[in-house]
C-alpha positions as CSV (number, residue, x, y, z in Angstrom):
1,X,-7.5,31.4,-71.5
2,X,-6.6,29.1,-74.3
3,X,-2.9,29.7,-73.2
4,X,-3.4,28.4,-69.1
5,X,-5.4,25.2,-70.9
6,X,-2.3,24.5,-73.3
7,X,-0.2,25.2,-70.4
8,X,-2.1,23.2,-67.8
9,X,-2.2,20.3,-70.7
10,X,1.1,20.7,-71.3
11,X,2.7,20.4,-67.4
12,X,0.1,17.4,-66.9
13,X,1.1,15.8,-69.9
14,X,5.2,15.7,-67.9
15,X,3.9,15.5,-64.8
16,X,1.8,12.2,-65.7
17,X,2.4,8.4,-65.3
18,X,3.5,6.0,-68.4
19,X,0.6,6.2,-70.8
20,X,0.3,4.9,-74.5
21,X,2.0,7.8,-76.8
22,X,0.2,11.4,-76.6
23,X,0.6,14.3,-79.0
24,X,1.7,17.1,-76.9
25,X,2.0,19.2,-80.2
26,X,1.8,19.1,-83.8
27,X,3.6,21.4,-86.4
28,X,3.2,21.8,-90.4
29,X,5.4,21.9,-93.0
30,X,8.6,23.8,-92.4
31,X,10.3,26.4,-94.3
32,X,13.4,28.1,-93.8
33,X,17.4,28.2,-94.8
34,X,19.9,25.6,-95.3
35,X,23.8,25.4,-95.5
36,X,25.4,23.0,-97.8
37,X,28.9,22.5,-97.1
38,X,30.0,20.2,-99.8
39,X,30.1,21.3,-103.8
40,X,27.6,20.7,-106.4
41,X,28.4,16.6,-107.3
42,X,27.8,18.3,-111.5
43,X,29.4,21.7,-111.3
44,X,31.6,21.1,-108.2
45,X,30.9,24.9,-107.1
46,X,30.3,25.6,-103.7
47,X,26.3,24.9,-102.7
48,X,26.4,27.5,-99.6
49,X,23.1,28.9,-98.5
50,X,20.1,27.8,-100.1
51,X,15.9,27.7,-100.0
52,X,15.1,24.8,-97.8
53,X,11.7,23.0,-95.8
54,X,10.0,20.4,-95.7
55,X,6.7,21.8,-97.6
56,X,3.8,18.8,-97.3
57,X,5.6,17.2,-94.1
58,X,5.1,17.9,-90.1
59,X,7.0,17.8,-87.0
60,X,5.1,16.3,-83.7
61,X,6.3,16.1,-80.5
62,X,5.3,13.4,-78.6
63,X,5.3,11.5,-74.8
64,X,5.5,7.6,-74.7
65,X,5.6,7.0,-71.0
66,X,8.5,9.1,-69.4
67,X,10.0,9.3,-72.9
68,X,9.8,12.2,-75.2
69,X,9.9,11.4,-79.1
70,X,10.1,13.8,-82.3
71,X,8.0,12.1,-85.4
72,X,9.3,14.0,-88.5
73,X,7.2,13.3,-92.0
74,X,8.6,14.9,-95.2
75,X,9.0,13.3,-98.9
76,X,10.7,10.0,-97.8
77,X,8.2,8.7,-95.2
78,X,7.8,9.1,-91.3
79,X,10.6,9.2,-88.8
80,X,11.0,8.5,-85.2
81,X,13.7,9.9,-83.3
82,X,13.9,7.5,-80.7
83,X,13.5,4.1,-83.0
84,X,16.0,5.6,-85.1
85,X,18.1,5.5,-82.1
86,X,18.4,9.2,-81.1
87,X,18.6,10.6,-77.4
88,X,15.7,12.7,-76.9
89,X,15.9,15.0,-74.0
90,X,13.7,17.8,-72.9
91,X,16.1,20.7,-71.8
92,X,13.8,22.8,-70.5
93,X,10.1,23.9,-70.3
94,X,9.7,27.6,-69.5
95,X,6.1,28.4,-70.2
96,X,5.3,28.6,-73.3
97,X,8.7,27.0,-74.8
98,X,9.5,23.6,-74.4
99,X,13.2,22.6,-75.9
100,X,14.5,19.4,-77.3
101,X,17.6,18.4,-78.0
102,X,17.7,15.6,-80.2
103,X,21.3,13.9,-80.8
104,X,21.9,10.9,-83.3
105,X,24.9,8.5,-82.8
106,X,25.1,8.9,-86.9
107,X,26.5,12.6,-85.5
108,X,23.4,14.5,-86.5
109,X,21.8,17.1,-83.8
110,X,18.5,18.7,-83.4
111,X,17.2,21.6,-81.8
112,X,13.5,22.2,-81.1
113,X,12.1,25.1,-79.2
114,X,8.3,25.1,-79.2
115,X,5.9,28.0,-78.6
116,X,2.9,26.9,-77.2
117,X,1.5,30.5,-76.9
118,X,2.4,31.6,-80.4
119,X,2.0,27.8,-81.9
120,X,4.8,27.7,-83.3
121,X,8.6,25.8,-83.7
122,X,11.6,27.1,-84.7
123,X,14.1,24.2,-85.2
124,X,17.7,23.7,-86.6
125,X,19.7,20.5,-87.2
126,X,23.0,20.3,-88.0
127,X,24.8,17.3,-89.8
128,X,28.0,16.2,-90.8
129,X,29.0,13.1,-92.1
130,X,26.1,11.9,-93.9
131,X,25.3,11.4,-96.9
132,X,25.8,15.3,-97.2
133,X,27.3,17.9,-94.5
134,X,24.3,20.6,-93.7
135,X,22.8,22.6,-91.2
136,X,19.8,24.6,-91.4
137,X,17.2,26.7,-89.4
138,X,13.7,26.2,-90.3
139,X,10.0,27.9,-88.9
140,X,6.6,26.0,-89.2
141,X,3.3,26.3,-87.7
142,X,1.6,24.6,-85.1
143,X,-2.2,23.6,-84.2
């Protein structure tokens, strides 16, 4: 039951007029593994695979009108995609995943694939370019 009602919410949440923002979901911290392709700046070594997340932050998806929006918090503050000038683009809802592509003109790039049944995100972002070249695959929680 609880799965048709997030589904249900979830298709009349798209299939809705423009309305003021609206959590569509919410996930926890996010833990997972990360690629550093640049050395060490102290030892100059190769960084390679390492332990990564975002422990106390969240990652919520969100509707503003016919817009979708990712709002990352972590260690540094609270992030919107969109006023951060990303394209935000739903690529597809299959019940229960929706997918999000998130692209930054800074070169960065986001997947997000959602599990509404399961409650949970898997997402990866790769990034090259700035301040350090990474990509990475994280897993978090979702209420």
């Amino acid at each position: 039951m609880r799965r048709n009602l997030t589904s249900l919410t979830i298709m009349m949440a798209f299939a809705a007029g423009p309305i003021s923002a609206q959590t569509i979901i919410e996930c926890s911290g996010s833990a997972g593994k990360a690629y550093y392709f640049d050395n060490d700046p102290q030892t100059d070594e190769p960084t390679g695979w390492v332990d990564d997340g975002i422990s106390a932050g969240s990652v919520v998806l969100v509707r503003n009108g016919e817009a979708l929006d990712i709002i990352i918090r972590d260690a540094f503050g609270t992030m919107s995609a969109s006023a951060e000038g990303a394209t935000v683009v739903l690529l597809e809802f299959r019940d229960p995943f929706i997918e999000v592509l998130v692209s930054y003109s800074q070169g960065a790039k986001e997947l997000y694939t959602f599990d509404l049944q399961a409650r949970r995100l898997i997402w990866s972002q790769h990034k090259f370019g700035v301040m350090f070249d990474k990509a990475h695959t994280f897993l978090a929680d979702c209420s």
